[in-house]
C-alpha positions as CSV (number, residue, x, y, z in Angstrom):
1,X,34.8,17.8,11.9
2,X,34.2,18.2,8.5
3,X,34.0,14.3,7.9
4,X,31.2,14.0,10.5
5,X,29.3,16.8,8.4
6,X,29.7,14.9,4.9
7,X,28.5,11.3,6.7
8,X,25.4,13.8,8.1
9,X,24.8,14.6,4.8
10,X,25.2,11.3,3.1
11,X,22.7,9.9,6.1
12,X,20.1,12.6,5.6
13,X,18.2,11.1,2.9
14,X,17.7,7.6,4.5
15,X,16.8,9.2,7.8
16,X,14.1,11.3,6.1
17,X,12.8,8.4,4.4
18,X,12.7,6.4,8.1
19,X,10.5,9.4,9.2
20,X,7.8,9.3,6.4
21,X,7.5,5.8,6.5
22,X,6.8,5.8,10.7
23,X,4.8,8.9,10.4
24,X,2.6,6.5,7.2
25,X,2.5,3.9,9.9
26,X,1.4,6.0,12.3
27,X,-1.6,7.5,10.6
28,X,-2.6,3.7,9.8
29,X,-2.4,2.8,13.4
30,X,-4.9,5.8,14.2
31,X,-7.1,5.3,11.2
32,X,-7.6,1.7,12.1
33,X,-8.0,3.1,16.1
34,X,-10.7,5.9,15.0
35,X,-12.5,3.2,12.6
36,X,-12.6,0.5,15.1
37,X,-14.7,3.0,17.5
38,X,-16.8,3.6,14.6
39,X,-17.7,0.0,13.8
40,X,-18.4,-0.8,17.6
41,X,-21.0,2.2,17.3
42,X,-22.2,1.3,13.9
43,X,-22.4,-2.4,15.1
44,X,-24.2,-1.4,18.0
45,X,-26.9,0.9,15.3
46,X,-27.8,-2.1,13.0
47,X,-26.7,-5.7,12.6
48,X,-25.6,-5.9,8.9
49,X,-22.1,-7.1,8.0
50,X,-19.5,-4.9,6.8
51,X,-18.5,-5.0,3.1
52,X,-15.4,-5.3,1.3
53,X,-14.7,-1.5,0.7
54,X,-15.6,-0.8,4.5
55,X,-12.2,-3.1,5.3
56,X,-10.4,-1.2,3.3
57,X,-11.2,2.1,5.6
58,X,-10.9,0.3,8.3
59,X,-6.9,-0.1,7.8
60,X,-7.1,3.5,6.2
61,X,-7.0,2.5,2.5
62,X,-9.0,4.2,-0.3
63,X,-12.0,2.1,-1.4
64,X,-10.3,0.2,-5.0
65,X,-12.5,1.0,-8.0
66,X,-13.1,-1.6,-10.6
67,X,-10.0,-3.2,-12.6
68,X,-9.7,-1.7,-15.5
69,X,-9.7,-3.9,-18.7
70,X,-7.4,-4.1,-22.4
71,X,-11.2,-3.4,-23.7
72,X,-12.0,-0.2,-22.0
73,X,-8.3,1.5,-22.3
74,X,-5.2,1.5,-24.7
75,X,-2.7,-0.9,-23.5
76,X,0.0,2.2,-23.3
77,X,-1.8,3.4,-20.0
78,X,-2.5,0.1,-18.3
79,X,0.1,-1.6,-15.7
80,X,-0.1,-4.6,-14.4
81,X,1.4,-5.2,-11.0
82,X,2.3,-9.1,-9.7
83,X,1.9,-9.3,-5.8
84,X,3.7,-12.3,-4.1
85,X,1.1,-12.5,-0.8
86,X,3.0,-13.4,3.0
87,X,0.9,-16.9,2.3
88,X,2.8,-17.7,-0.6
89,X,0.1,-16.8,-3.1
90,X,0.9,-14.6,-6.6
91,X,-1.9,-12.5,-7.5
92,X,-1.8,-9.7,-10.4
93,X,-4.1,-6.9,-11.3
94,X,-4.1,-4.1,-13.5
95,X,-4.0,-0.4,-12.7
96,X,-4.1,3.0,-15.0
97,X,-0.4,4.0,-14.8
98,X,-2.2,7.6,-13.6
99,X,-3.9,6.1,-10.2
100,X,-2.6,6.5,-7.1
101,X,0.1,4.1,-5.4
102,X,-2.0,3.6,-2.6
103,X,-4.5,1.9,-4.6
104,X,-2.2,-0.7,-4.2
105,X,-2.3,-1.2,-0.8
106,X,-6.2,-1.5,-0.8
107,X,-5.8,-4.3,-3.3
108,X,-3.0,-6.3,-1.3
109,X,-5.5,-5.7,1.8
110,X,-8.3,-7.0,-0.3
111,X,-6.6,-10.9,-0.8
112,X,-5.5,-10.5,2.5
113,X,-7.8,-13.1,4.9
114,X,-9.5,-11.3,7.0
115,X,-8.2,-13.5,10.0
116,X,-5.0,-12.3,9.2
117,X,-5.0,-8.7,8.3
118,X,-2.1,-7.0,10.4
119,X,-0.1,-4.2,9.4
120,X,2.3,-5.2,6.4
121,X,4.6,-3.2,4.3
122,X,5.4,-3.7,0.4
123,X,8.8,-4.1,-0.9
124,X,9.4,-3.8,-4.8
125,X,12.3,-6.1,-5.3
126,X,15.8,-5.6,-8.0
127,X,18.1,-8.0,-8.6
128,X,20.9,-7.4,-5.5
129,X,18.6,-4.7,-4.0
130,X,15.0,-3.8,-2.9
131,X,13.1,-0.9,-2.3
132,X,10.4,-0.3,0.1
133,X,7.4,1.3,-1.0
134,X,5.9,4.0,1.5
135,X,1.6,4.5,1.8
136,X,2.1,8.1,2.5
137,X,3.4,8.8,-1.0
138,X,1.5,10.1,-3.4
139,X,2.6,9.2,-6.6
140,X,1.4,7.7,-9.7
141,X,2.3,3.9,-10.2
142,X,4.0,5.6,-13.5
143,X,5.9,8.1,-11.4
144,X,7.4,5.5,-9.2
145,X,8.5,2.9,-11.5
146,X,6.1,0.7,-10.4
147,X,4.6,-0.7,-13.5
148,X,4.7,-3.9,-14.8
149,X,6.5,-4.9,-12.2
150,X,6.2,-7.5,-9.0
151,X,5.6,-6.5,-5.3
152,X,5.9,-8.4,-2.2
153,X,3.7,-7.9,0.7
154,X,5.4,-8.3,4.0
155,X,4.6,-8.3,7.7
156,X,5.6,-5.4,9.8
């Protein structure tokens, strides 16, 4: 009994982590529900086309402010964060290492085709080992050890 209890607790962490990252996908799926009954009633209202920003809230993503530049901001709080795209493409951009994690997904959304956007995940990958990044989390791309570093983007 007690060796069923320590495997429970050794399991625990991984399980929780399955839960945040279904419960993240979840919220998408009824963000992008909700926003699609909005754009069929907006649509319906006028005939002008939807911008970049308003595809981003479609899928649920904040709207992704301007890059920031060497120019504006010391180099110690810049990142800049390589993306390897499902089409094969490498795009970077910089970030303040004090934004949001999810800004991250807006930009992978944004050089996403719009004739393919689907629900994808990103994976940070190490050398023997990855590790998949989850929307709901709140952190900093300094608190997650994202900076400076490369990200795939994935279909789910």
């Amino acid at each position: 009994m007690l060796e069923c209890q320590s495997m429970m607790e050794k399991l625990s962490p991984f399980v929780d982590m399955a839960s945040l990252e279904i419960e993240s996908l979840r919220r998408i799926k009824r963000t992008k529900r909700d926003e699609q009954e909005e754009e069929k009633e907006e649509s319906e209202e006028s005939t002008t086309s939807s911008s970049s920003s308003s595809s981003n809230a479609y899928f649920g993503f904040p709207n992704l402010p301007e890059e920031p530049t060497n120019r504006d901001f010391d180099q110690s709080v810049l990142c800049r964060i390589r993306v390897r795209l499902p089409d094969g493409r490498i795009t970077q951009r910089s970030f303040l290492k004090s934004e949001s994690v999810q800004l991250l997904w807006s930009y992978c959304n944004s050089q996403i085709d719009e004739s393919e956007r689907k629900l994808f995940k990103l994976i940070q990958a190490f050398p023997g080992d990855y590790k998949t990044l989850h929307y709901g989390s709140n952190t900093t791309f300094e608190q997650s050890g994202l900076a400076n570093s490369v990200v795939s983007v994935t279909w789910v």
